[in-house]
N, C-alpha and C positions, 0 to 999 in steps of 0.2 A: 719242884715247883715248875708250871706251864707257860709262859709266858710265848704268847703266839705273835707277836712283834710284826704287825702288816703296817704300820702306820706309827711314822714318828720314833720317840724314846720313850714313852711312857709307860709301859707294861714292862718292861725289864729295867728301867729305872727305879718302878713301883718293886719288882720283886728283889733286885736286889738289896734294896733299903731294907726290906724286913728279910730276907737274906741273911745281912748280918747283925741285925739283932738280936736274931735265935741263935747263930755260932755263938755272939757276945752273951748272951742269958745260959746257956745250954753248952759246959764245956768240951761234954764229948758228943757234939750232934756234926754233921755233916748234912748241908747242902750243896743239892745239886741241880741247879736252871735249863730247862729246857728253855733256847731259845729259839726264833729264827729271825732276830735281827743282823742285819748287814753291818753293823757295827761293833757288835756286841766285844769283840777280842781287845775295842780300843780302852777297856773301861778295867779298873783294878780291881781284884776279890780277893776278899778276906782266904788265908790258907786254907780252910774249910769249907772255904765257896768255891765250887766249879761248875763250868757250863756243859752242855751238849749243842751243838750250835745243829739247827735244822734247816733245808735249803729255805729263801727268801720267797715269801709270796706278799705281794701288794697289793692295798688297796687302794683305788682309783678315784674319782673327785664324785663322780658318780654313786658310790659305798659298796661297788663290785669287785672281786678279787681278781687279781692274773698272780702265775707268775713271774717272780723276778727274771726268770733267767728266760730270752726268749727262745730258747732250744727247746725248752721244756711246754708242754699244756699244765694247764692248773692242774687237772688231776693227776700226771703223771707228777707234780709237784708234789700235792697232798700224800699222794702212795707212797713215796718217796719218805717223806716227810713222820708220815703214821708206821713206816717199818721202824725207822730210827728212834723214835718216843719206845716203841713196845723194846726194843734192842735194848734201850734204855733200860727201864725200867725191870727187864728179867735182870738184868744188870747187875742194878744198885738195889732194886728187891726193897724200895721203900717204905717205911714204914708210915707216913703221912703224906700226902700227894695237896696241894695246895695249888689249884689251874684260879688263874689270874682273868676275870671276867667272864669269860667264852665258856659256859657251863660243859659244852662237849669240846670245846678248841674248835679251829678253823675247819670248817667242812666235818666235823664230826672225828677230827681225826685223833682226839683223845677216848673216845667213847670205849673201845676195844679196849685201851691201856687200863683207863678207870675201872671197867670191868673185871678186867683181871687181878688189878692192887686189891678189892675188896674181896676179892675169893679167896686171896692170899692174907688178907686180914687187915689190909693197911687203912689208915683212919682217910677221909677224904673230905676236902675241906676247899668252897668255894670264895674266893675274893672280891669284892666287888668294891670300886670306885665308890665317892660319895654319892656321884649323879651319875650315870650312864648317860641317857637321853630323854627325852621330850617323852612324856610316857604313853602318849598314845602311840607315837612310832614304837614303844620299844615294849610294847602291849602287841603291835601286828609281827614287830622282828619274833620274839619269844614265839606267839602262836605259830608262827611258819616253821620256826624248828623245833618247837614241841618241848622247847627246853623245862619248862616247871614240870611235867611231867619228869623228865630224868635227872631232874635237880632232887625232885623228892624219892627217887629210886637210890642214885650214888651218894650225894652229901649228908655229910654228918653233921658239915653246923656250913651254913653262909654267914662270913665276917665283910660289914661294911667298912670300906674304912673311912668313917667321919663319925661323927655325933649324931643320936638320933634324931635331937632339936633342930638341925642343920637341914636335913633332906631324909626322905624316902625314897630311894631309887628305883622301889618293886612295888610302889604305889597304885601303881594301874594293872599288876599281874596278879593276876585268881590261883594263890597259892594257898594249902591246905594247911589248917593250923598246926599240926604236925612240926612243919617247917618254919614257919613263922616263930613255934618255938623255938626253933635249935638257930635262930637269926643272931647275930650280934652286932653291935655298932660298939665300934673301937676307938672312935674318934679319928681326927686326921693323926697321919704320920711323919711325924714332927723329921726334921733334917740337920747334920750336924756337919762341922767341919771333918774333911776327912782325917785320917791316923798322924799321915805322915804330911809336911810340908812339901810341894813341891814346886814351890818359889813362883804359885798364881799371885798372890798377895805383892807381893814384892815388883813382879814384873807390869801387873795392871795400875797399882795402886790403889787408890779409894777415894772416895765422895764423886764418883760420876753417876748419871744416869746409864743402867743396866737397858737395855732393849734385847729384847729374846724372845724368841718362837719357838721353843724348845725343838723338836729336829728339822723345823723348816719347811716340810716338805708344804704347807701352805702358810707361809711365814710372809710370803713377798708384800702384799699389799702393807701390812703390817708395818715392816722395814721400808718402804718404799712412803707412805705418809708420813711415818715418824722422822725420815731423813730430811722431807717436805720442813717440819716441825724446826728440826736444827739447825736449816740453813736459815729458817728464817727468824731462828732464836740464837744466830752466828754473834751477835753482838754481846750477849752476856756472858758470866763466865761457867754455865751450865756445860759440862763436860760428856760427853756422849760413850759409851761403849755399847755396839751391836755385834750381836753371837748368832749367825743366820742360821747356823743346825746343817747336821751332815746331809739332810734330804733337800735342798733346796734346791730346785735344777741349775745347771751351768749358767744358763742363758742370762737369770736371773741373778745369779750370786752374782756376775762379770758385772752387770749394771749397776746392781748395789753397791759394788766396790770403786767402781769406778766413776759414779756419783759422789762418794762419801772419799776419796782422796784428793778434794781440793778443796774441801774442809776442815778447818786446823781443828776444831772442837769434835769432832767424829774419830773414834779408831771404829776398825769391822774387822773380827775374827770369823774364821769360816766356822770354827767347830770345837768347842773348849770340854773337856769330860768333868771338868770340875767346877760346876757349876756353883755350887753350894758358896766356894771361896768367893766367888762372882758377887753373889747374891749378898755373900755377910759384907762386904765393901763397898757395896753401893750407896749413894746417899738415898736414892729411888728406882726404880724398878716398872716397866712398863713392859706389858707382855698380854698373850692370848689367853689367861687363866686355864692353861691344860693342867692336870693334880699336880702334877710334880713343880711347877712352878710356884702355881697356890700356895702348897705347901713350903716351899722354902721361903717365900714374901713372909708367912707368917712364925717358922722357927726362928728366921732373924727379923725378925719387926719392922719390917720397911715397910714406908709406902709405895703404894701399888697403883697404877693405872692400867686397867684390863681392856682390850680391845677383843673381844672373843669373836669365833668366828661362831655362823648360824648353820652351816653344812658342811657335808653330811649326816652331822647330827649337832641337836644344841645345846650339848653335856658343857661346853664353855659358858655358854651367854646363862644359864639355868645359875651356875657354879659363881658365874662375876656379880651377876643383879642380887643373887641370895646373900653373897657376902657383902655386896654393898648393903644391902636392908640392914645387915650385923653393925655397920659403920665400920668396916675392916677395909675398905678396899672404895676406888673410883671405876665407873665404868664409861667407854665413850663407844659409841657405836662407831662400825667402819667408813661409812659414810660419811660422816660427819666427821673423823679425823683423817677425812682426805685434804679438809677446810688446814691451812697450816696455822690460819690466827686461831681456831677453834682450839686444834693441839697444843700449839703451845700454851694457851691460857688453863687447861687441862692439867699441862706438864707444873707452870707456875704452882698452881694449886695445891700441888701434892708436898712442896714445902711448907706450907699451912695446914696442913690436916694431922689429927691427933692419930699417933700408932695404932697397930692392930691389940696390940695389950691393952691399949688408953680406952678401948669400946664401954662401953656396960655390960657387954658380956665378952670376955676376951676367947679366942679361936682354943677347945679341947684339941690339947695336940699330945695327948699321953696314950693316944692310938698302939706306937712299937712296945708299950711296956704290957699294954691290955693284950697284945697277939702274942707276947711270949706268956702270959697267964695263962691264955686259954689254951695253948695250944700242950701246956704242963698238965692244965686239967686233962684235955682230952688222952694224953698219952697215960694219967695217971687211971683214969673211968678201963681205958683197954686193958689197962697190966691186971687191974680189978674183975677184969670177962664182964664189964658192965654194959647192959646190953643198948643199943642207945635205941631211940625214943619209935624212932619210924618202926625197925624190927620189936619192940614189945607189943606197939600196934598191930601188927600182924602178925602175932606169934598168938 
């Protein structure tokens, strides 16, 4: 699995969840994550789960990459970065490669690997979020790097993971039906507590409001009117917990904390890995709708109020308003939850509103059990020499 980690926890959150699904479906399968998150070592994997960790590259507020490390130039990053995936991969010699959004990776730097897995016969298989972006931007992103063209050259099937009723993500991209056939939508990826107890429950409690940004890295405004929200909702007995995410700058974290410690109804963690426990004990949940959040609001059924953000891209604001139309979720713009009577009448709200199950059409979240299906097919079509769809086209 690929996961190019320039932003946030999401793409190595997303891969590790189905990660271990396929261990837990598949007794003797091994996965193995290519990551290049900064984090990545803080998080537990299944015995069957291990990582490659690749050096850190960043994306900036702009949607331009550097990288992490300032000794290094981006490309000397990337080079870097594409020797250790191909090292990889003569490696572990896998037999199904799974890259998580980025049809070639960062800079093209799985494009080599990819090519090579298929000469060697290995099944290849694209991921893709419910929404990406706004699809005319991600209409001009695609045609700049030409990616439907090598998406119909390397994959064997692209899996969306949500429902098809939900969103189209590749709505605006002039792909060949070919491909369109070998599409799947898996539904979202439902989130469970983890194996082992490791005394989150115990130590937080439950029935507060949950506030998270998933890794922070543009969390502030977020946390910074929601805090607005609590002091001036200090009087009742709505309890606060905020998780500001590993990427949050210093500057910011120090203010946030040091605002929210002369409030008795506010705790603030820098950075909790176990979020899931988080999530299933809160009474409500108020957050940026990045997937991985999405998706735990609805395995455990809480209510939600979504502050998305609009850029770099507006895979959030797309993801909050679509689920609100479902009646699964609340949305408030950021502006308007800078107002603190706005927020808090917001926050009131979401004690009154019916669950995400309670909708008329409740959230398909049986996405983990559809990607272990298909991925038994595809492995069961190769054992068969069944040729797939693009090569009989051009055979």
């Amino acid at each position: 699995m690929y996961s190019h980690d320039t932003f946030g926890l999401g793409h190595l959150r997303r891969s590790r969840t189905i990660a271990h699904a396929l261990v837990s479906h598949f007794p003797d399968l091994e996965v193995s994550i290519i990551s290049g998150s900064p984090v990545v070592d803080a998080f537990w994997f299944h015995d069957r789960v291990s990582y490659v960790q690749i050096p850190a590259a960043q994306k900036l507020s702009n949607g331009e990459y550097s990288s992490a490390n300032s000794a290094h130039s981006l490309e000397e990053t990337l080079a870097a970065r594409e020797a250790i995936i191909r090292d990889a991969a003569e490696r572990l010699r896998p037999d199904m490669v799974i890259v998580d959004k980025e049809p070639l990776g960062l800079g093209r730097e799985m494009l080599p690997t990819l090519r090579w897995a298929k000469a060697q016969g290995a099944i290849a298989v694209l991921g893709l979020r419910d929404v990406l972006d706004a699809p005319e931007l991600l209409q001009a992103e695609w045609e700049r790097k030409q990616n439907a063209a090598f998406t119909e050259e390397i994959y064997d099937e692209i899996w969306v993971y949500g429902p098809g009723s939900f969103y189209n993500p590749l709505s605006a991209i002039d792909l060949r039906e070919e491909l369109l056939a070998r599409t799947r939508y898996t539904g979202f990826l439902a989130r469970s507590l983890p194996p082992m107890d490791d005394g989150t429950a115990r130590h937080f409690g439950s029935g507060y409001i949950l506030v998270t940004a998933g890794g922070g890295g543009d969390g502030y405004e977020l946390m910074a009117a929601a805090l607005n929200a609590a002091k001036r909702n200090a009087g009742n007995d709505n309890r606060y917990l905020f998780v500001l995410g590993p990427f949050m700058t210093e500057r910011q974290r120090f203010e946030i904390t040091a605002r929210a410690s002369s409030l008795r109804n506010v705790d603030v963690v820098d950075f909790h890995v176990n979020v899931e426990t988080l999530v299933a004990n809160a009474a409500a949940v108020v957050g940026m709708c990045g997937y991985n959040t999405f998706c735990e609001v609805m395995s455990f059924d809480k209510p939600a109020l979504f502050v998305p953000r609009t850029a770099p891209r507006r895979e959030q604001s797309i993801r909050a308003h679509r689920a609100a139309e479902f009646g699964w979720v609340d949305v408030l713009d950021i502006e308007k939850a800078k107002n603190p009577s706005t927020f808090v009448s917001a926050i009131e709200r979401l004690k009154r509103n019916p669950l995400p199950s309670e909708a008329v059409a409740s959230p398909d979240l049986d996405g983990l059990s559809r990607v272990c299906a298909l991925t038994e097919i595809l492995f069961e079509q190769r054992n068969e020499g069944i040729m797939p769809m693009r090569d009989a086209a051009r055979a």
